[in-house]
C-alpha positions as CSV (number, residue, x, y, z in Angstrom):
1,X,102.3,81.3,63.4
2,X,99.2,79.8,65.0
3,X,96.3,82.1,66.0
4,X,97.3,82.1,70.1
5,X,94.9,80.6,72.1
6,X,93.3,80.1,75.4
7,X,91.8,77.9,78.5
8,X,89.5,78.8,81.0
9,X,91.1,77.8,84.8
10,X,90.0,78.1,88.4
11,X,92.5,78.5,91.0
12,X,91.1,77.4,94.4
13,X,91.8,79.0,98.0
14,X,93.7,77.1,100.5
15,X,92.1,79.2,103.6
16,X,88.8,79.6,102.2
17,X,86.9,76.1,100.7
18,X,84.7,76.7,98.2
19,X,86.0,80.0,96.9
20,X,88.0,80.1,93.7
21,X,89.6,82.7,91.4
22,X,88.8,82.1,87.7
23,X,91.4,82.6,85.4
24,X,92.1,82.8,81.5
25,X,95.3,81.2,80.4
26,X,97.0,82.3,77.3
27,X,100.2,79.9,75.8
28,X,101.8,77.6,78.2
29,X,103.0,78.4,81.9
30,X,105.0,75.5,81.9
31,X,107.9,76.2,79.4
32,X,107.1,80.5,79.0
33,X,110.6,82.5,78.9
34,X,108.0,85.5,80.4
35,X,104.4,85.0,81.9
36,X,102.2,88.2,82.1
37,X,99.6,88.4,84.7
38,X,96.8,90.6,83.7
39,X,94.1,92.3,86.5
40,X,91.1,94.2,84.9
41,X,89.2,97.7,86.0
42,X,86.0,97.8,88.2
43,X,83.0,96.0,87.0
44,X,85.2,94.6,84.2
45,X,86.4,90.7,83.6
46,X,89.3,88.5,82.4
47,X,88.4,89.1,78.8
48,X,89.5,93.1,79.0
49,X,92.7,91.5,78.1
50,X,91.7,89.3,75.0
51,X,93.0,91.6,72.0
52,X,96.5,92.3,74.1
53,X,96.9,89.1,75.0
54,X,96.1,87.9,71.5
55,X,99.1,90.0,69.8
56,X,101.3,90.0,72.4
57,X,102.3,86.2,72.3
58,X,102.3,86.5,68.3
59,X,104.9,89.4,68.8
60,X,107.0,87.9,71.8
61,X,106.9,84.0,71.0
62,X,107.4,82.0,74.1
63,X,105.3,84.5,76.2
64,X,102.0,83.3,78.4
65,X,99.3,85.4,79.4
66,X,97.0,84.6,82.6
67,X,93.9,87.2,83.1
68,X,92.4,86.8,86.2
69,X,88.9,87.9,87.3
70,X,88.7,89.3,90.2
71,X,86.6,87.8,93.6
72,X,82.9,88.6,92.5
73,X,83.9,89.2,88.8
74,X,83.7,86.8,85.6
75,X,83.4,83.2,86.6
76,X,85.4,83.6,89.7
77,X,83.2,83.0,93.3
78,X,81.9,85.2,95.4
79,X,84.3,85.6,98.4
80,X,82.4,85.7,101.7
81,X,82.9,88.0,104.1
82,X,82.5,91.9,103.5
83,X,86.5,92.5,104.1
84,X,87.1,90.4,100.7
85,X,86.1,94.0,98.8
86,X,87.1,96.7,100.8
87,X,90.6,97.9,99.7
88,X,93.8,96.7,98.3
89,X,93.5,93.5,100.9
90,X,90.8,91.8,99.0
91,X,92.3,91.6,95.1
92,X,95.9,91.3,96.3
93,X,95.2,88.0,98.0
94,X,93.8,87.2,94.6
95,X,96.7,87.8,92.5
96,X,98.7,86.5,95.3
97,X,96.7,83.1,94.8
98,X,96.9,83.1,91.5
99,X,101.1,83.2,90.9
100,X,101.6,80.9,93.8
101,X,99.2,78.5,92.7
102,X,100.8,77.8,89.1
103,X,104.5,78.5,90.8
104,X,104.8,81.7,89.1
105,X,107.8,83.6,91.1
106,X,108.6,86.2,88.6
107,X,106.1,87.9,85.8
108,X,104.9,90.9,83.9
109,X,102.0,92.4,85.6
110,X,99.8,94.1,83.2
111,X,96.9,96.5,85.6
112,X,94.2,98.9,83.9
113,X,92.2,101.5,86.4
114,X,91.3,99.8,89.1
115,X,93.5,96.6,88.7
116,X,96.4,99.1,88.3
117,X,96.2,100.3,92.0
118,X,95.9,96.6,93.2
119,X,98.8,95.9,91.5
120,X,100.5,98.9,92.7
121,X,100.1,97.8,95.5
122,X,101.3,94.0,95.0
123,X,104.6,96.1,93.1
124,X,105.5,98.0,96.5
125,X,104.6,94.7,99.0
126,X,106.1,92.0,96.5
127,X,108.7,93.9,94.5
128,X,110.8,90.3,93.4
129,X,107.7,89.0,92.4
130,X,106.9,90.9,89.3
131,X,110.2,92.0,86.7
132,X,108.1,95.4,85.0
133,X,104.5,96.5,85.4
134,X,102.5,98.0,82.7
135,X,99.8,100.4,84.5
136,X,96.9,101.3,81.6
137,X,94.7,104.4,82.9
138,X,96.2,104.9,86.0
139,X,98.9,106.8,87.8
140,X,99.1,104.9,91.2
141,X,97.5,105.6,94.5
142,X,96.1,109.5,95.1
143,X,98.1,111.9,96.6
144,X,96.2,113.0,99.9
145,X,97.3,115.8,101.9
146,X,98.5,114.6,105.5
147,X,95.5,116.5,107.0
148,X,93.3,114.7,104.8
149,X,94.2,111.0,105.9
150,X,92.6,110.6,109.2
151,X,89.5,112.0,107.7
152,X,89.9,109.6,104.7
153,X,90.5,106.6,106.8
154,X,87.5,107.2,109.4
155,X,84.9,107.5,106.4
156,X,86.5,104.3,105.5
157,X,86.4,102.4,108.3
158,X,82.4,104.1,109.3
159,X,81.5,102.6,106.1
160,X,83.2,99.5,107.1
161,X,81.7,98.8,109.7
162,X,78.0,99.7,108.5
163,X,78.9,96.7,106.0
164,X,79.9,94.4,109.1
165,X,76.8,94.7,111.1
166,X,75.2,92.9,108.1
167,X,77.5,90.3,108.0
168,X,79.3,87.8,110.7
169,X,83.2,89.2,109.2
170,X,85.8,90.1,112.3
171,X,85.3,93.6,112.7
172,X,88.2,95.9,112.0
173,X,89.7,99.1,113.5
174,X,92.3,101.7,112.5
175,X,93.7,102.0,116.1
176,X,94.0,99.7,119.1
177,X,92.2,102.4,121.6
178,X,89.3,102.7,119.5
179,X,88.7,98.6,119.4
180,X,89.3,98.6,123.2
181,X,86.4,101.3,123.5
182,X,84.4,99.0,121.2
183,X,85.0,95.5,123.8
184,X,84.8,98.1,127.0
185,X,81.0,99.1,125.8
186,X,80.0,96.3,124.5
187,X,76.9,94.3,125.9
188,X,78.6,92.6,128.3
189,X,80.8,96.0,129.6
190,X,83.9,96.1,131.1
191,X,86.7,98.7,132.5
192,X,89.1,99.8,129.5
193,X,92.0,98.4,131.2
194,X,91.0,94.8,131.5
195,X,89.4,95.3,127.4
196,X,92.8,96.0,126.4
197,X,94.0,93.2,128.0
198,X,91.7,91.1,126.1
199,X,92.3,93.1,122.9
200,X,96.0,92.5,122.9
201,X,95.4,89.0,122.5
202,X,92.5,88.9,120.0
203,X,93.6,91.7,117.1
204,X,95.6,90.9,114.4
205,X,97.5,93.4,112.3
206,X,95.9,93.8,108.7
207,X,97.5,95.6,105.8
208,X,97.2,99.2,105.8
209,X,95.7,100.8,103.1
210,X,97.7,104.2,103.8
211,X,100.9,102.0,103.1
212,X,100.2,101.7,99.5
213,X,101.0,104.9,98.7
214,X,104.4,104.4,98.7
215,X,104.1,101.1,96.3
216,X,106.0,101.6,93.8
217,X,107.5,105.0,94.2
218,X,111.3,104.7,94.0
219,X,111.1,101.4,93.9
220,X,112.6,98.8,91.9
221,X,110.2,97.6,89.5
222,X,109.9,99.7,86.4
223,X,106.6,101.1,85.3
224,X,105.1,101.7,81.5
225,X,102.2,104.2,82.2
226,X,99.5,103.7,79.5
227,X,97.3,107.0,78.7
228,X,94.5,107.1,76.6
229,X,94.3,110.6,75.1
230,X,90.3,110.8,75.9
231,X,91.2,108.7,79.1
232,X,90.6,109.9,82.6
233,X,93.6,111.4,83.3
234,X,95.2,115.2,82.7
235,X,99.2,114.4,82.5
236,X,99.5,118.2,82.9
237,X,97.8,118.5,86.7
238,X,99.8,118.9,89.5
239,X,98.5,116.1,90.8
240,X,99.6,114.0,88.2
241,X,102.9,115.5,87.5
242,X,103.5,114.6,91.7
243,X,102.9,111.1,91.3
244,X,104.8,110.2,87.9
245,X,107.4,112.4,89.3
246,X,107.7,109.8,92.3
247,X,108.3,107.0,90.3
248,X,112.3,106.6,89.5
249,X,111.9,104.0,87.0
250,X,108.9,104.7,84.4
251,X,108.4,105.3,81.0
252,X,104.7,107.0,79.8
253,X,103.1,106.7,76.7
254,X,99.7,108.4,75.3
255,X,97.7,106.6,73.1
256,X,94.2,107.0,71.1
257,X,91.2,106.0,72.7
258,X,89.5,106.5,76.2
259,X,89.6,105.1,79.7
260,X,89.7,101.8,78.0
261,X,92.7,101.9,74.7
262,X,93.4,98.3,75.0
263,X,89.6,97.0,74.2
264,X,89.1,99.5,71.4
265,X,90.5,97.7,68.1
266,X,92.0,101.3,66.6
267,X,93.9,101.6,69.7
268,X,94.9,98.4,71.2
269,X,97.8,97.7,68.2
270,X,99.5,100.9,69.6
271,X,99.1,99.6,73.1
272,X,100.8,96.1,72.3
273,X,103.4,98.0,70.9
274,X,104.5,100.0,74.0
275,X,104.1,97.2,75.7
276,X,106.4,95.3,73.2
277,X,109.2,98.1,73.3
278,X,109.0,98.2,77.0
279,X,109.5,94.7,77.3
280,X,112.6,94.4,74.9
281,X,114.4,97.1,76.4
282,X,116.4,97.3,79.5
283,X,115.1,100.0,81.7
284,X,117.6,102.4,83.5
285,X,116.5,104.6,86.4
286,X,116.2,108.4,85.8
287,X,118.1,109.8,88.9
């Protein structure tokens, strides 16, 4: 067959004029029996994907393959506003763009490192949309201790809003009481009771990061875990062994390489190939 090709897209934003999400485009959307949709890893690009994407439409004629780079990666904008990069919100809306702009309503998501827990996320939030997931060099969200997590989310929200007071973004707060503390001491102060009043109108509920950790845990999307033997992760750790353990519906495969098996050329055959199987065969649930 034809060596598989590609074109360079951009996806615009409906809410946000002037922002767009670049995108590489593998086969054709139009008539695909299966479409993956690829994120890459921090600091990476759309072309993290360009020897799987390459192989895997020569070995599953029919397929398309859209890699995305993220806001601020690639050729994609910028995205104003300091909220655009601080957690799962930011990317999501992204991929989210992305399938509804070229009407894809089911698909493969293919995720390595960070692009993994985005679309971890996306799995657990938009379960119909995607049919399998295939999550290279990570294991889903962290496994926090409930003491932890207030202590977690306040050093992320502090560093929040020290990003905020540089920037003209709608601030954010974890709790209603502490943003009618902020309105009640404000310049212009005012009794807590009549702030809340005023805050009950003006907040807006925003996706909460601690809600990801249930993504795709016993859900129904099936997960292919992708391992690189020097990668980052230690399949015998506690830690590890929690999280897989979690997941009803997965299958994990170790292959050669490091944090990154599908851009190293010895590696990324083997990769395809898990991928390949995965995709061919139905997946059952391990009870």
């Amino acid at each position: 067959m034809a060596e598989p090709t590609f074109v360079n897209m951009s996806v615009p934003f409906r809410d946000d004029p002037g922002h767009f999400v670049a995108v590489k485009v593998w086969g054709q959307l139009d008539t695909a029996v299966r479409t993956f949709v690829g994120c890459h890893g921090w600091l990476d690009n759309a072309n993290t994907y360009d020897l799987v994407a390459r192989d895997l439409l020569k070995q599953l004629p029919g397929s398309a393959f859209v890699s995305i780079d993220f806001s601020g990666h690639g050729r994609s904008s910028h995205a104003v506003g300091a909220h655009k990069y601080n957690g799962a919100t930011g990317y999501l809306s992204d991929v989210l763009a992305v399938v509804d702009y070229f009407k894809i309503e089911s698909f493969i998501a293919i995720g390595h490192s960070m692009g993994g827990g985005v679309l971890t996320a996306f799995c657990g939030i938009f379960p119909e949309r995607v049919s399998k997931f295939i999550c290279i060099e990570n294991i889903g969200q962290p496994d926090h201790p409930p003491d932890r997590i207030p202590s977690m989310m306040r050093e992320y929200f502090d560093r929040l809003r020290r990003r905020q007071q540089k920037t003209s973004v709608k601030p954010m707060y974890p709790t209603i009481d502490l943003a009618v503390r902020a309105r009640a001491n404000a310049a212009l102060a005012i009794p807590e009771s009549a702030a809340h009043l005023l805050v009950e109108r003006g907040l807006e509920p925003i996706f909460n990061p601690v809600s990801a950790r249930s993504s795709t845990r016993g859900g129904r999307v099936p997960v292919l875990y992708v391992i690189g033997e020097q990668g980052y992760f230690d399949l015998d750790a506690p830690a590890a062994k929690r999280r897989l353990a979690a997941v009803r519906k997965k299958r994990v495969v170790v292959v050669p390489g490091g944090h990154h098996p599908h851009l190293e050329p010895e590696a990324a055959p083997k990769v395809v190939n898990a991928i390949v199987e995965f995709v061919r065969e139905p997946m059952v649930a391990k009870l």
